[in-house]
ZAMARGU-4260 file (C-alpha; in steps of 0.2 Angstrom, whole numbers, plus 5000, padded with zeros to 4 digits):
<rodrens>
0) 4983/4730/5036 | 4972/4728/5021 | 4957/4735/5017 | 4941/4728/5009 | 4935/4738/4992
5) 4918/4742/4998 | 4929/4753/5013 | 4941/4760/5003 | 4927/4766/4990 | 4915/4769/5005
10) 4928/4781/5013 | 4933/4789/4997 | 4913/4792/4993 | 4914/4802/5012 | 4926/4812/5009
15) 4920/4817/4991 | 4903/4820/4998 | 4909/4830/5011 | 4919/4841/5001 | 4906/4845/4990
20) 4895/4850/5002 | 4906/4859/5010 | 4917/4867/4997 | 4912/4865/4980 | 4892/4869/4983
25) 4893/4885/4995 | 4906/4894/4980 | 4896/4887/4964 | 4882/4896/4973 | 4888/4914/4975
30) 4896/4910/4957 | 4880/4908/4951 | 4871/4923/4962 | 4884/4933/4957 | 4881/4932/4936
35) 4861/4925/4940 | 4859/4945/4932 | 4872/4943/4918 | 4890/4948/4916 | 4885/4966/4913
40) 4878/4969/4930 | 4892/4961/4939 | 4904/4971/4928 | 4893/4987/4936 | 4896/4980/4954
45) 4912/4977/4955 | 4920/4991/4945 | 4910/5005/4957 | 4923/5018/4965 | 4920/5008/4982
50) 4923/4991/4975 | 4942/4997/4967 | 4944/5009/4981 | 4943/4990/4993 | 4952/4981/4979
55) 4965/4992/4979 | 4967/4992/4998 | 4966/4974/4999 | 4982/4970/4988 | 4990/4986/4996
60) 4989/4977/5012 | 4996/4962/5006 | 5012/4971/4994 | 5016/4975/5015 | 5010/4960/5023
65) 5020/4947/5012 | 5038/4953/5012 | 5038/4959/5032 | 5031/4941/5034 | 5044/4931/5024
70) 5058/4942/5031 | 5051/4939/5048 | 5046/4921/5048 | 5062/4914/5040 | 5072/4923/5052
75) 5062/4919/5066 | 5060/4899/5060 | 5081/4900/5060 | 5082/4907/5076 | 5070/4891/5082
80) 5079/4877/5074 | 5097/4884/5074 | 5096/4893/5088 | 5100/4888/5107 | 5093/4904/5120
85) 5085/4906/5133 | 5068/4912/5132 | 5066/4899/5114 | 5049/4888/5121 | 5040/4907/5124
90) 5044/4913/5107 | 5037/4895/5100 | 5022/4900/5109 | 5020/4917/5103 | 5022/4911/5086
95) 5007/4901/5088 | 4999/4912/5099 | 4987/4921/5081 | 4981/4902/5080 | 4971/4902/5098
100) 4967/4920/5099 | 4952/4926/5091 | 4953/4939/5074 | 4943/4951/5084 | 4951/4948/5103
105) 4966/4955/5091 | 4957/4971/5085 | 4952/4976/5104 | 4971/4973/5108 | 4977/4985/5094
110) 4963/4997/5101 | 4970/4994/5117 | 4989/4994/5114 | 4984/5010/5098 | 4971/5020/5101
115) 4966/5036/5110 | 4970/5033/5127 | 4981/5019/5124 | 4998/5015/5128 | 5003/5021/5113
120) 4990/5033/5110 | 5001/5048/5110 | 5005/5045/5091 | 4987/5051/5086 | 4989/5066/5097
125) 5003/5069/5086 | 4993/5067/5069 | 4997/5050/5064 | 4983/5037/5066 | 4985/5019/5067
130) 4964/5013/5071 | 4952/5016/5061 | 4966/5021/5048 | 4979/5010/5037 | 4990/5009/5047
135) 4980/4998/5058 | 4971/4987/5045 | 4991/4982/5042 | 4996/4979/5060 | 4979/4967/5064
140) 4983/4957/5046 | 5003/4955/5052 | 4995/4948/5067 | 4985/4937/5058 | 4995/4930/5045
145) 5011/4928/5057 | 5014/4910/5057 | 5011/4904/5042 | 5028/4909/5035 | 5039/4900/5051
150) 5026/4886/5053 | 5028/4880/5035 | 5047/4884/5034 | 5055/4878/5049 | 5050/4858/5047
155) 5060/4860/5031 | 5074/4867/5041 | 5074/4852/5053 | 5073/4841/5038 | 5089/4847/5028
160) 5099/4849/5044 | 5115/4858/5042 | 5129/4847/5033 | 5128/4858/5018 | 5128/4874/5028
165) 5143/4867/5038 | 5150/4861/5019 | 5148/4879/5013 | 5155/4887/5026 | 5173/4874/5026
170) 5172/4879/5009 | 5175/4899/5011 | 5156/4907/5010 | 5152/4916/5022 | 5132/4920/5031
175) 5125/4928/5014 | 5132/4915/5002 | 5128/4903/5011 | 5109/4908/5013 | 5108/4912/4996
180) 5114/4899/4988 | 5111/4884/5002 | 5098/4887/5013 | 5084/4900/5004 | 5084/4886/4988
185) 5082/4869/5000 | 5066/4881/5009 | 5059/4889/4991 | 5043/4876/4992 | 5041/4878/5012
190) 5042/4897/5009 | 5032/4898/4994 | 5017/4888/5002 | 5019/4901/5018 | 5019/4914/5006
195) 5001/4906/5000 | 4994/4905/5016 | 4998/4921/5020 | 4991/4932/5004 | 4974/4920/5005
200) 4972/4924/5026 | 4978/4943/5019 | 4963/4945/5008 | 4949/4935/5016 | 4952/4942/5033
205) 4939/4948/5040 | 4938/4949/5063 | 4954/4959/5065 | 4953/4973/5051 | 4934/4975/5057
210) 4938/4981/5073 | 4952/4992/5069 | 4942/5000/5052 | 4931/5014/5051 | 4926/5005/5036
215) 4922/5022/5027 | 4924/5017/5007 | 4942/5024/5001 | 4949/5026/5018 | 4948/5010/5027
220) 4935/4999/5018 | 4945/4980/5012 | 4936/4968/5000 | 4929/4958/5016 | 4922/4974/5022
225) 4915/4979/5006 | 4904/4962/5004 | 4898/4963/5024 | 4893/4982/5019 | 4883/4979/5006
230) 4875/4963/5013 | 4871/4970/5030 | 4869/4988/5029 | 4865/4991/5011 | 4855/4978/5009
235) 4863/4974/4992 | 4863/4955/4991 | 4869/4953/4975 | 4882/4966/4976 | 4887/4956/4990
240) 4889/4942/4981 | 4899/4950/4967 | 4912/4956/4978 | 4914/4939/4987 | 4918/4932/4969
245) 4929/4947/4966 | 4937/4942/4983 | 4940/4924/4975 | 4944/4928/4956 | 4957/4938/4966
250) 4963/4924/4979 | 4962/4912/4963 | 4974/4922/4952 | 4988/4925/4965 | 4987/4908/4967
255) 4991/4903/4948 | 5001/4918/4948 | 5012/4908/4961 | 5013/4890/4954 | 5017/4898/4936
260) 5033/4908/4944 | 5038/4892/4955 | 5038/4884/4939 | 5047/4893/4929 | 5059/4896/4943
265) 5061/4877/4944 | 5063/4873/4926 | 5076/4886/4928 | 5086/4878/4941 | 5084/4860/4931
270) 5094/4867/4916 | 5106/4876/4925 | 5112/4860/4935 | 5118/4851/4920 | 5127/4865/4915
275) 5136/4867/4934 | 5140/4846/4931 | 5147/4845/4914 | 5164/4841/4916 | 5169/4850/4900
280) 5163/4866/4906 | 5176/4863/4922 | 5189/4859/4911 | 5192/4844/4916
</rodrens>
């Protein structure tokens, strides 16, 4: 089917505009709020012992989050495509189920399932707490950020099927060759995109930890929780809006961080394959 110029421009003009208003204008605004009192001041809020106490936590959270999730979700996302057991539709359910549950219907349940009186309440009795403590701030962000990881890794498993695994294995390598060297570099650009998705939700979540914080500063206070604290209960709009573009300086830097090892780790790999073709250096 072919479409006119004045749609194809009309519909590009749409999406532009919508993405501006929507995107671009809301974060060139608490950019511009954030240094509308100069660099100093914004250095002064976002260096204060709260704002590096919440930094520090944030990242924490995520140094857990990101590993248990990759071990989890590739595990998980080859138990879904290679797998056969019964039992394989509720789990593709339970996977999903972060995506229709609300953040904070997932903080009352870790109160529920944690807290005093819980099912496994006991554990306070005995010292350790899990709400209104770390513990629980990691618990509601696994929650959270669950999917990710198997949702973006198990369409490239489909997609690759399993002639090379099958080739590999003919060939003498057994289950850890063969994921090393097979399947964990044909999943590298599913995996590092899950891995994305999952340090963003990590640091910009906001429901779950709520519920499940005491949101005292140096305890249990996140960057989200910081930037809703001073906005609402210190009245501190600007500090506010400092954190929030901490939050995103933050985000934005992992996210280069990422794209410059993927590409080093690609450019790597495109050297080295010459090197494993050359006939010389197989003697033949």
């Amino acid at each position: 089917m072919r479409v006119s110029p004045l749609i194809r421009y009309g519909l590009r003009t749409v999406a532009v505009v919508y993405l501006f208003v929507l995107l671009i204008v809301p974060v060139g605004l608490i950019f511009w709020r954030s240094f509308e009192h100069g660099l100093l001041q914004f250095w002064e809020w976002i260096t204060t012992p709260a704002a590096i106490s919440a930094l520090q936590l944030s990242l924490l959270i995520v140094a857990i989050v990101v590993p248990l999730n990759v071990v989890f979700g590739i595990a998980t996302a080859l138990a879904l495509v290679r797998g056969r057991f019964p039992g394989k539709g509720v789990l593709q359910a339970v996977v999903d189920l972060p995506f229709a549950v609300s953040p904070v219907v997932v903080g009352v349940a870790l109160i529920l399932l944690w807290g005093y009186g819980g099912w496994f309440g006991g554990i306070e009795s005995a010292g350790f707490r899990i709400i209104f403590g770390f513990p629980g701030l990691v618990l509601a962000t696994i929650f959270v950020t669950l999917p990710f990881v198997v949702r973006e890794v198990e369409p490239v498993l489909r997609e690759i099927g399993t002639e090379q695994e099958q080739a590999a294995a003919t060939l003498g390598a057994n289950g850890r060759q063969t994921f090393a060297r097979i399947t964990l570099p044909a999943i590298r650009w599913g995996l590092t995109y899950g891995i994305v998705l999952t340090v963003a939700r990590s640091l910009g979540e906001y429901g779950a930890v709520m519920m499940v914080s005491s949101n005292f500063p140096g305890i249990s206070q996140t960057l989200t929780l910081l930037v809703h604290s001073r906005y609402v209960d210190d009245y501190n709009e600007y500090g506010a809006y400092a954190a929030a573009t901490l939050l995103m300086l933050v985000a934005i830097a992992v996210l280069i961080a990422m794209t410059l090892i993927e590409r080093r780790v690609q450019s790597r790999m495109g050297d080295a394959s010459p090197e494993a073709t050359d006939p010389r250096k197989e003697g033949v």
